[in-house]
C-alpha positions in Angstrom: 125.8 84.3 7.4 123.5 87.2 9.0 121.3 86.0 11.4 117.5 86.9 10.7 116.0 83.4 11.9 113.8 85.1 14.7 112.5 88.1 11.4 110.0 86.2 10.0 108.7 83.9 12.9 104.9 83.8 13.1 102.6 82.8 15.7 104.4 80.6 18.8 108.0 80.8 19.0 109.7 77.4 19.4 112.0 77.0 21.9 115.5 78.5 21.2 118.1 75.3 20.4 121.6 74.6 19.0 120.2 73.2 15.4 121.4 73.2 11.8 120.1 76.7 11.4 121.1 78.2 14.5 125.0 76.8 14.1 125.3 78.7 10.4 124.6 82.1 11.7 125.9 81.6 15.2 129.0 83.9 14.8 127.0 86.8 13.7 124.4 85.5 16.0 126.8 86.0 19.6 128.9 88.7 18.1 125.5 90.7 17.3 123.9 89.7 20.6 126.4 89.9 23.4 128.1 93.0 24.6 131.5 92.0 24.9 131.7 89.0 23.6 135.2 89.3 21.8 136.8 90.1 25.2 135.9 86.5 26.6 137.7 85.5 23.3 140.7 87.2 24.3 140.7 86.6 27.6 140.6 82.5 26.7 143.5 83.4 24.6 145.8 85.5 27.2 144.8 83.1 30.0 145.6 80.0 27.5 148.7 82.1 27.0 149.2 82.4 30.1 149.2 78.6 31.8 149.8 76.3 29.5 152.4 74.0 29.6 153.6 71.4 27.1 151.5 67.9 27.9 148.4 69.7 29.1 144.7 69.9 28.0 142.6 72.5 27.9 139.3 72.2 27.5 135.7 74.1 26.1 132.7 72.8 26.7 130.0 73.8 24.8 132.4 74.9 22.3 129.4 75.8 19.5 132.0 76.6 16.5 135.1 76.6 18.3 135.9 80.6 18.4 137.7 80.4 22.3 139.6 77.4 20.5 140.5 79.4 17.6 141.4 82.1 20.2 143.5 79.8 22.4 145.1 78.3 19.4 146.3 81.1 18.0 147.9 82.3 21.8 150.2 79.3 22.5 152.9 79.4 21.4 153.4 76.9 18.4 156.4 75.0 19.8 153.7 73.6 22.9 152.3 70.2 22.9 149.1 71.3 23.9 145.6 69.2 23.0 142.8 71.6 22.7 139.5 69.6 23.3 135.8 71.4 22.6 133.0 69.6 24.1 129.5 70.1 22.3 126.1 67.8 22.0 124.8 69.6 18.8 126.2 67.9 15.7 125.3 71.1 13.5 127.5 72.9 15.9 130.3 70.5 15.5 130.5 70.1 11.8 130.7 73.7 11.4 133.5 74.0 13.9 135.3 70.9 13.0 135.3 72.6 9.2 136.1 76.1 10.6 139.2 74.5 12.9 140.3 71.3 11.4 139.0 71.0 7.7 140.6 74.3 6.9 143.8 73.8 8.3 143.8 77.4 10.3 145.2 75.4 13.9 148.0 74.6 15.1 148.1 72.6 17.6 146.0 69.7 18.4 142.6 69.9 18.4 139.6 67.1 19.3 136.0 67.5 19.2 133.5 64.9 21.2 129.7 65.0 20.8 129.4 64.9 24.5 126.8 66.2 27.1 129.4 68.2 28.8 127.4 67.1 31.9 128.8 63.8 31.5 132.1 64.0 29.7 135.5 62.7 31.3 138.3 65.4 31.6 141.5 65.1 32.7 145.0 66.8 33.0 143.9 70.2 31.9 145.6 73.3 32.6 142.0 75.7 31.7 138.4 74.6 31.4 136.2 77.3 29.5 132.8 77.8 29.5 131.9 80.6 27.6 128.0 81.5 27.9 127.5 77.6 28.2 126.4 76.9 32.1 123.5 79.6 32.1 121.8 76.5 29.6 122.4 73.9 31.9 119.5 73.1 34.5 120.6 74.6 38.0 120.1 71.6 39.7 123.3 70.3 37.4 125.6 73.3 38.0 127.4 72.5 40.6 128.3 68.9 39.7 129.4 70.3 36.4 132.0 72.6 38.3 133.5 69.8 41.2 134.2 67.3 38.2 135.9 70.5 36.5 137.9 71.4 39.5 138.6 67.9 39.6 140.4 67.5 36.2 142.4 70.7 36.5 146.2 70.3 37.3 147.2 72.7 40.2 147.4 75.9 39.5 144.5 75.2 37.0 142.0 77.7 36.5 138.4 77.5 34.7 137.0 80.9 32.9 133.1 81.0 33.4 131.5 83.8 30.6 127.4 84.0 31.8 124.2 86.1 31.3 123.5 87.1 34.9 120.4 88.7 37.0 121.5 91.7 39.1 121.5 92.2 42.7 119.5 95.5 42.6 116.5 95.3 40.3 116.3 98.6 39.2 119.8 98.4 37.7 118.8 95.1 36.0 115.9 96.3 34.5 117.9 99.2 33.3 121.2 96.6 31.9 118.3 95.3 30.1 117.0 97.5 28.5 120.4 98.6 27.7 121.0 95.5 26.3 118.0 95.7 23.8 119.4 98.9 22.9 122.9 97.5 21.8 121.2 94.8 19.9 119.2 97.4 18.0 122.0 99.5 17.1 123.5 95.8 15.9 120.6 96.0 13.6 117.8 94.1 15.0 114.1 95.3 15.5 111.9 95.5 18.2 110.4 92.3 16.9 113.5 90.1 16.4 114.5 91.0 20.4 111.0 89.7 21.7 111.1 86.8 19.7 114.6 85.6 20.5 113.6 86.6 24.2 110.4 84.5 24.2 112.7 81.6 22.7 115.3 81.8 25.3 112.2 81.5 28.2 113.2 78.1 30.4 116.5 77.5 28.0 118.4 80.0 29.5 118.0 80.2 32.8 120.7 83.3 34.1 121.7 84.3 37.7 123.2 86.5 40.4 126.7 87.1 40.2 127.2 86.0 43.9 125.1 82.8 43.1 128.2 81.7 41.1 130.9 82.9 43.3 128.9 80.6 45.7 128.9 77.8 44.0 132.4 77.7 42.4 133.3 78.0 46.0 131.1 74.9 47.4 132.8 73.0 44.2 136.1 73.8 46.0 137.5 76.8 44.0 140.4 78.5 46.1 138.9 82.3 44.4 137.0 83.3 41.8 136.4 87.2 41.0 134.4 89.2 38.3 137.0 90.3 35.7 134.9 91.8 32.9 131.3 92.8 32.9 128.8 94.1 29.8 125.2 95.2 31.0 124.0 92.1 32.7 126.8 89.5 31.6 129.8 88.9 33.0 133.0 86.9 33.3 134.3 85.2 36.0 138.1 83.8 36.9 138.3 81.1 39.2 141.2 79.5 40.2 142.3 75.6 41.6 
């Protein structure tokens, strides 16, 4: 469904969250709103690709309607024993991606979904941990316990796959990301309007930062390296490795 939740808003805008009506347009939602947002697919795929190993896990939290799942699913090869487990507290998000995974028979491996604060949620035995434009709406003060317990759970040779919305270093060049940013939305078809609407809604929900406060932090979680591997205006993709 096309996303026009934020056209006719009047007055305040409500804070921006994960509900009924948000999950039904989310795909044209992300796809419309970040730059590069079918490269973190792929890159969940190659990596998934990549590591896995019959007997492991691999995990997304904050999996909204499973589309890195999808993407992993289809990468590994079919003859795997691989459990692919998404991680999300919004129900509406859930249903929607336990009927776009499971309900239409589309994977092929196995796949589990837990209504979970992903804050809390026990992993174990995973080969990949993705969190694809999930930790920039987790408070700050939560990040970096959210990472150790990820780094935790990985097998060696693990490695987690961190998608954000960032701040950059030099504020000129992230005022003018920005406003490249707004541009790319508007060529994605929406107005003026619809971009300082969702923007007010994000305000305190998303909270985004520098790219070298998360190299920091997945290093003081105990991260052997982590390096920038794909970057859109002011979001980015990060590797990091066990």
């Amino acid at each position: 469904m096309k996303d026009s939740i934020y056209r006719g808003v009047m007055g305040e805008v409500p804070a921006f969250a994960f509900d009924e009506e948000v999950a039904r347009v989310f795909p044209d939602m992300i796809e419309r709103s970040v730059p590069g947002y079918q490269a973190t697919l792929s890159a969940a795929g190659a990596l998934a690709q990549k590591l896995a190993q019959s007997g492991d896990r691999i995990y997304e939290l904050g999996c909204s309607r499973g589309a890195a799942i999808l993407s992993m699913d289809r990468a590994i090869p079919s003859d795997l024993e691989v459990e692919l487990i998404g991680v999300d507290r919004s129900q509406a998000m859930l249903d929607a991606c336990h009927h776009d995974l499971i309900d239409s028979g589309v994977a092929q491996h196995h796949v589990s979904l837990l209504k979970q604060d992903i804050r809390s949620v026990e992993m174990n035995n995973a080969r990949l941990i993705i969190l694809n434009f999930t930790l920039q709406f987790i408070p700050i003060e939560d990040r970096l316990k959210l990472l150790s317990r990820a780094l935790r759970a990985l097998k060696p040779g693990g490695a987690l796959l961190l998608s954000e919305k960032v701040r950059l270093a030099d504020e000129r060049i992230d005022d003018l990301c920005i406003d490249l940013h707004h541009d790319f939305k508007r060529s994605q078809g929406y107005s003026d309007l619809e971009i300082a609407r969702k923007r007010d809604a994000l305000v305190g929900v998303l909270v985004p930062e520098p790219i070298q406060a998360h190299k920091d932090r997945l290093s003081a979680a105990g991260f052997s390296a982590s390096e920038v591997w794909y970057q859109a205006f002011n979001f980015c993709s990060l590797i990091a490795l066990k």
